[in-house]
C-alpha positions in Angstrom: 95.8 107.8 88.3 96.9 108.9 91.3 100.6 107.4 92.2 101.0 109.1 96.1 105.2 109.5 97.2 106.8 106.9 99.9 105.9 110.1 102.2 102.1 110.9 101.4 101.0 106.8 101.5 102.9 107.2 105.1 101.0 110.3 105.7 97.7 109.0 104.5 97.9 106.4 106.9 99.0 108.4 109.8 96.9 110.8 109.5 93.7 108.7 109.0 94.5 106.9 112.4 95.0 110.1 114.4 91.9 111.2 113.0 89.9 108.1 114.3 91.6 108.6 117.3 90.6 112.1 117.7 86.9 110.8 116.5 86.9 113.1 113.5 85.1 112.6 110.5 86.7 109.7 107.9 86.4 109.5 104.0 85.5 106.1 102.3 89.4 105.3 101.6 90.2 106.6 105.2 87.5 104.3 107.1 88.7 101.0 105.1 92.5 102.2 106.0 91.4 102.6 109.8 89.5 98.9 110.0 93.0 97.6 108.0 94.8 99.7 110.9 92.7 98.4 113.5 93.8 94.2 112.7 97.1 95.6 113.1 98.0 96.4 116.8 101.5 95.9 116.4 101.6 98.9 114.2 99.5 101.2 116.2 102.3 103.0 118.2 104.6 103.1 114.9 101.5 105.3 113.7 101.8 107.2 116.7 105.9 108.5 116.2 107.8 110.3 113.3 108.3 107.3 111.0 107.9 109.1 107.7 112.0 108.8 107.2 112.7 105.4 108.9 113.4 102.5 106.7 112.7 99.1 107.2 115.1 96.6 105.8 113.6 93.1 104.4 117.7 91.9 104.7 117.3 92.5 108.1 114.0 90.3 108.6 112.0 94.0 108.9 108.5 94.2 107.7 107.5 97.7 106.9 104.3 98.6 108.1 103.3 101.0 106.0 103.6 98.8 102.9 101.7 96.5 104.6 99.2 98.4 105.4 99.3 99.8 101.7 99.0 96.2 100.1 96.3 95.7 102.5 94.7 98.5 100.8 95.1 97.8 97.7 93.7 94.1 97.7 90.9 95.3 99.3 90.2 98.0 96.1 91.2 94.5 93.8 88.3 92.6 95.9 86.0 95.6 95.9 85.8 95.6 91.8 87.1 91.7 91.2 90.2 93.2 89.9 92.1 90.9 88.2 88.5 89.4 87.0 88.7 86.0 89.0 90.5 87.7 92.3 87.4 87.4 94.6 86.8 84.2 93.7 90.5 83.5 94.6 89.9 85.0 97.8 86.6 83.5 98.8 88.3 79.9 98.2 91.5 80.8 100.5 89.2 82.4 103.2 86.7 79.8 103.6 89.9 77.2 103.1 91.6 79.5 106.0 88.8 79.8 107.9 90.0 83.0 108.9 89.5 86.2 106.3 92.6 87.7 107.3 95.1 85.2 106.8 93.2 85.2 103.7 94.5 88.5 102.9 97.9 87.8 104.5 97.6 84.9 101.4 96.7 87.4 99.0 99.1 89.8 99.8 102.2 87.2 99.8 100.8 86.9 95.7 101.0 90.8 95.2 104.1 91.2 96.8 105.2 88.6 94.6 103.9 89.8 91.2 105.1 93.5 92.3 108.5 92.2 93.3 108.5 90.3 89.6 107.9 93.4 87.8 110.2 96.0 89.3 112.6 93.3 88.9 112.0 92.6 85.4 110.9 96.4 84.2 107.5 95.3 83.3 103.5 95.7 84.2 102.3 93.2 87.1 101.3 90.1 85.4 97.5 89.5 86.5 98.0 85.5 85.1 100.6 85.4 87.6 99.2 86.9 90.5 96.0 84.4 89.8 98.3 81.2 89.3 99.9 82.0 93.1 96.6 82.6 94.4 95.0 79.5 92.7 98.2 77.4 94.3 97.4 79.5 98.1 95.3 76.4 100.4 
């Protein structure tokens, strides 16, 4: 399993925008990072500067873009393979609840963050039961 540094998720993602912006050629994980990218104006000149060092402090009412971005990506793998079984199903509900497939993924992300935040805090595996439970309580 690849498990990229703080630094090289930052990287990945700088680097795949400056390569869309420079009209180069984009892998499969780069293309789904650049339409992720794209919803996300308000992060587009952050992409553009040295951020690879600058912190972004949740105490402080900061949102860091890059894990953002990053959770973005990985619910979209979870939808792609219906990873917890059950997840796309989840989704589906929220989005068409939503009406908008974004906030459905700004949903599904609140969960994640949750179930990560959960299991660095308690030392354990992400608990899929509990990331379905907040996403079956999501409207």
């Amino acid at each position: 399993m690849f498990k990229p540094s703080r630094d090289e998720a930052r990287r990945f993602l700088i680097e795949a925008w400056h390569k869309r912006s420079a009209g180069l050629p984009l892998s499969d994980l780069e293309r789904i990072a650049v339409a992720i990218i794209a919803r996300h104006p308000e992060y587009h000149a952050l992409l553009e500067e040295d951020n690879l060092d600058r912190d972004w402090r949740p105490e402080s009412g900061d949102v860091n873009p890059f894990l953002h971005l990053s959770l973005h990506l990985a619910v979209a793998e979870q939808l792609a393979i219906d990873q917890p079984p059950g997840i796309r199903a989840e989704f589906d509900r929220i989005r068409v609840a939503r009406g908008d497939e974004h906030d459905a993924q700004h949903a599904v992300l609140e969960c994640l963050g949750e179930v990560l935040w959960n299991a660095q805090r308690h030392g354990t595996t992400p608990d899929a039961a509990l990331y379905l439970a907040c996403l079956a309580r999501q409207r």
